[in-house]
C-alpha positions as CSV (number, residue, x, y, z in Angstrom):
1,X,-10.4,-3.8,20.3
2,X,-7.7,-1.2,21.1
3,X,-5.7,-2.3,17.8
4,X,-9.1,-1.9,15.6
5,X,-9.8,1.3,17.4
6,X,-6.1,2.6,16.1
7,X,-6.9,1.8,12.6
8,X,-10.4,3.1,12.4
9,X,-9.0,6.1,13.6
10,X,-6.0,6.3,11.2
11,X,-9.2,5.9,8.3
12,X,-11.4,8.3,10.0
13,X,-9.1,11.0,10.3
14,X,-7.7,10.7,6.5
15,X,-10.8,10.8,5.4
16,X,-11.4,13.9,7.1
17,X,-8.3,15.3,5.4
18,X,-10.1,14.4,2.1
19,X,-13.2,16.2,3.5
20,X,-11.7,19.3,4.3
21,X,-9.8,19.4,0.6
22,X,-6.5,17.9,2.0
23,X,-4.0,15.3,1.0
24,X,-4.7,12.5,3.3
25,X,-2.5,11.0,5.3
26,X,-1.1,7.4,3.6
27,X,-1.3,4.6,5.9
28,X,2.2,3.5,7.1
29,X,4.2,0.2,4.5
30,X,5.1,-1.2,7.7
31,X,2.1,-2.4,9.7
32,X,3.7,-5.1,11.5
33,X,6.3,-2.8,13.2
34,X,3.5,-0.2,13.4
35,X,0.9,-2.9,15.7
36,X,4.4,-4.2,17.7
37,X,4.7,-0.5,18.6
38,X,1.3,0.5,19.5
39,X,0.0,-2.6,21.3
40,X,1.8,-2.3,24.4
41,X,0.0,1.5,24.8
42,X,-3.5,-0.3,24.8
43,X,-2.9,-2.5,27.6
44,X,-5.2,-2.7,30.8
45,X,-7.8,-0.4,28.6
46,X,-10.9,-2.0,29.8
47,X,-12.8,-4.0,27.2
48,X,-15.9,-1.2,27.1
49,X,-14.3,1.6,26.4
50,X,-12.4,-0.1,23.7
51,X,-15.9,-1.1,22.3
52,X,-17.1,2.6,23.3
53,X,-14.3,4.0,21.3
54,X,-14.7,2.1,18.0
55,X,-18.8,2.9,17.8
56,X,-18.2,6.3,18.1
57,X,-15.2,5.9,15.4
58,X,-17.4,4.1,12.8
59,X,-20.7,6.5,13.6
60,X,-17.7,9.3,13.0
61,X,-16.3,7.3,9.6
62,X,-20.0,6.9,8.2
63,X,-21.1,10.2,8.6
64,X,-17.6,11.5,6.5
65,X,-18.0,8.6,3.9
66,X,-21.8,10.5,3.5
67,X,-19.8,13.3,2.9
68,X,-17.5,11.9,0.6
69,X,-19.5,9.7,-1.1
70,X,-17.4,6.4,-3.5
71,X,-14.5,8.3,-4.9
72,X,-10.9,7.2,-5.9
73,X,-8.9,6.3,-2.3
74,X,-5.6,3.9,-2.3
75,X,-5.7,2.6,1.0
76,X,-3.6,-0.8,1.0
77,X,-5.7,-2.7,-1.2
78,X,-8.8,-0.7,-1.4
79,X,-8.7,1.5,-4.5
80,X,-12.1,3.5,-3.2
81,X,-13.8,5.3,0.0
82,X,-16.0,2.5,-0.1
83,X,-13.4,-0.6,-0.3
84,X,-11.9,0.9,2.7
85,X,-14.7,1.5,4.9
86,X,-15.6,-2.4,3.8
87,X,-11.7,-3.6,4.9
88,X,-11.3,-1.3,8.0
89,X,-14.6,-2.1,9.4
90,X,-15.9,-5.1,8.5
91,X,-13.7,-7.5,7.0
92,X,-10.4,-6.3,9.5
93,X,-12.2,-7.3,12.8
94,X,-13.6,-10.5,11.3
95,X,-9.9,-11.6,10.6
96,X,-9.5,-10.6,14.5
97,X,-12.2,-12.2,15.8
98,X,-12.0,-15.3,13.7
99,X,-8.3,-15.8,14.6
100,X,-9.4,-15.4,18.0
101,X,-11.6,-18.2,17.8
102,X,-9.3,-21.1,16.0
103,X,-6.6,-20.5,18.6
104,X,-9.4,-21.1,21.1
105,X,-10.5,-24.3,19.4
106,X,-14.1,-22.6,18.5
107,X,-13.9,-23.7,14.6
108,X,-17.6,-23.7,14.6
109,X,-18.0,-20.2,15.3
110,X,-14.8,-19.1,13.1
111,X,-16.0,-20.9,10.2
112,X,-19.6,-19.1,11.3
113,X,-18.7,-15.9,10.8
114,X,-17.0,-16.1,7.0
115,X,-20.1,-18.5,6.0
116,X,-22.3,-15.9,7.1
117,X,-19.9,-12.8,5.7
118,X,-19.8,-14.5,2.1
119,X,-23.8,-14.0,1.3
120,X,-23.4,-10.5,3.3
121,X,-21.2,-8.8,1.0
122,X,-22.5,-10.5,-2.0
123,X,-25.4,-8.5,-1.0
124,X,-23.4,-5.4,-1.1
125,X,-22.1,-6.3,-4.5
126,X,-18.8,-5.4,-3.6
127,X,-15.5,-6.6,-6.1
128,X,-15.1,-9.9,-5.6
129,X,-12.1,-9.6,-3.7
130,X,-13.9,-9.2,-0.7
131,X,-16.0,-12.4,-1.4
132,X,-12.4,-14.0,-2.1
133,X,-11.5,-12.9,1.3
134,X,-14.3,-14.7,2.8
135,X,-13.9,-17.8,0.8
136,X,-10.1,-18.0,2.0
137,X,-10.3,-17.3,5.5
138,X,-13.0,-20.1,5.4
139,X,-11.1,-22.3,3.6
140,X,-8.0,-21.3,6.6
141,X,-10.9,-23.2,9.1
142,X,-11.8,-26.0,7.0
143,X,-8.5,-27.4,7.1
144,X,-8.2,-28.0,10.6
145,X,-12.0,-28.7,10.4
146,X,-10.7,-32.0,8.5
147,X,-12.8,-30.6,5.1
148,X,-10.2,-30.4,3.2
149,X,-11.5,-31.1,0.1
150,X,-14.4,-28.3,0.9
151,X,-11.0,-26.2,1.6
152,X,-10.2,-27.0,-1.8
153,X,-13.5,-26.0,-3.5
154,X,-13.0,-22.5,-1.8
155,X,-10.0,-21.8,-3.1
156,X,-10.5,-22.7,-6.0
157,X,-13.2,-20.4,-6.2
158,X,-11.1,-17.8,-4.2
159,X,-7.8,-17.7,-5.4
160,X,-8.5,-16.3,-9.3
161,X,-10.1,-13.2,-7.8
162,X,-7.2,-12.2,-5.6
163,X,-3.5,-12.2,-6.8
164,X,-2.9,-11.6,-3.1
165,X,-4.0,-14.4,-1.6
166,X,-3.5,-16.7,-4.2
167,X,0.2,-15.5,-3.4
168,X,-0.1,-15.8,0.3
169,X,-1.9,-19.5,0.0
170,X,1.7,-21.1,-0.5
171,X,3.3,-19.8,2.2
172,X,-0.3,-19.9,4.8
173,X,0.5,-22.5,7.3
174,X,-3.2,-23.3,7.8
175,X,-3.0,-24.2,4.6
176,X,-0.2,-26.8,5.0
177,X,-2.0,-30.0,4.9
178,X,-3.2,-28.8,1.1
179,X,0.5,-27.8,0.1
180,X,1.0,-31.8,-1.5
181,X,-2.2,-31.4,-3.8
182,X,-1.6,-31.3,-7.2
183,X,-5.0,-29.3,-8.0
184,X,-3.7,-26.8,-4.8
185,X,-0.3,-26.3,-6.6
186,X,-2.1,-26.0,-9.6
187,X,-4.3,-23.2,-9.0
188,X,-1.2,-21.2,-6.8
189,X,1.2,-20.8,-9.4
190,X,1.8,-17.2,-10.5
């Protein structure tokens, strides 16, 4: 909670920067060193005012992307206000909280939360990068699910719409038992 507090904030406050006319602050190129740096500052923060702290940020980052409004933002991936409110705040905790779950041996409720996020942002008819997203992470679950042929099936519907992940799938250790697959190196080659 403390870590997705930190990066709501880092979003709320550039996009107050934008609000008041300013050049925003660009999010730091190394996020791994950044997270290895900050982490140890958010232990023994109890777990409700973590949870206190990123509902106030998000009321605080909906009422400036009102402001706002879609407009041009590079933010990692995101290219507008919109894709980064979608990243930061919805797809960036599920990635947590999904995580969470597979080390925990809860691949029900891992594989839970993607199904239900792919119809959600369908809904929102967001780029379908974000429905890639949702389709990979899924896919990361069925594996160790033993579905690996479901696996397939999402990636193959996953990987043309992001150059990322189709990138990342090669090298994804949850992916592993799929490396030997002809169809897998198929649909992974840049």
């Amino acid at each position: 909670m403390y870590h997705l507090g930190m990066w709501r904030e880092r979003l709320r406050n550039a996009f107050a920067e934008v609000n008041d006319g300013k050049a925003f602050t660009h999010p730091p190129t190394d996020v791994d060193e950044l997270n290895d740096a900050e982490l140890p500052h958010g232990i023994g923060t109890p777990l409700g005012d973590a949870a206190a702290r990123l509902d106030l940020l998000l009321g605080e980052l909906i009422e400036l992307y009102g402001k706002l409004g879609e407009r041009p933002f590079n933010w990692y991936a995101a290219a507008g206000t919109s894709e980064a409110v979608l990243r930061n705040s919805y797809t960036h905790p599920r990635v947590h909280l999904a995580g969470y779950w597979k080390e925990n041996g809860h691949l029900d409720r891992a594989a839970r939360l993607w199904e239900d996020a792919q119809p959600e942002l369908r809904a929102c008819d967001v780029s379908p990068r974000f429905v890639a997203l949702a389709q990979y992470n899924l896919a990361c679950v069925r594996v160790p699910q033993g579905e690996l042929d479901e696996a397939m099936q999402l990636l193959e519907e996953a990987l043309p719409a992001s150059e990322v992940l189709k990138g990342a799938a090669p090298k994804d250790p949850d992916l592993a038992p799929l490396y030997e697959r002809p169809r897998f190196q198929e649909i992974t080659k840049t």
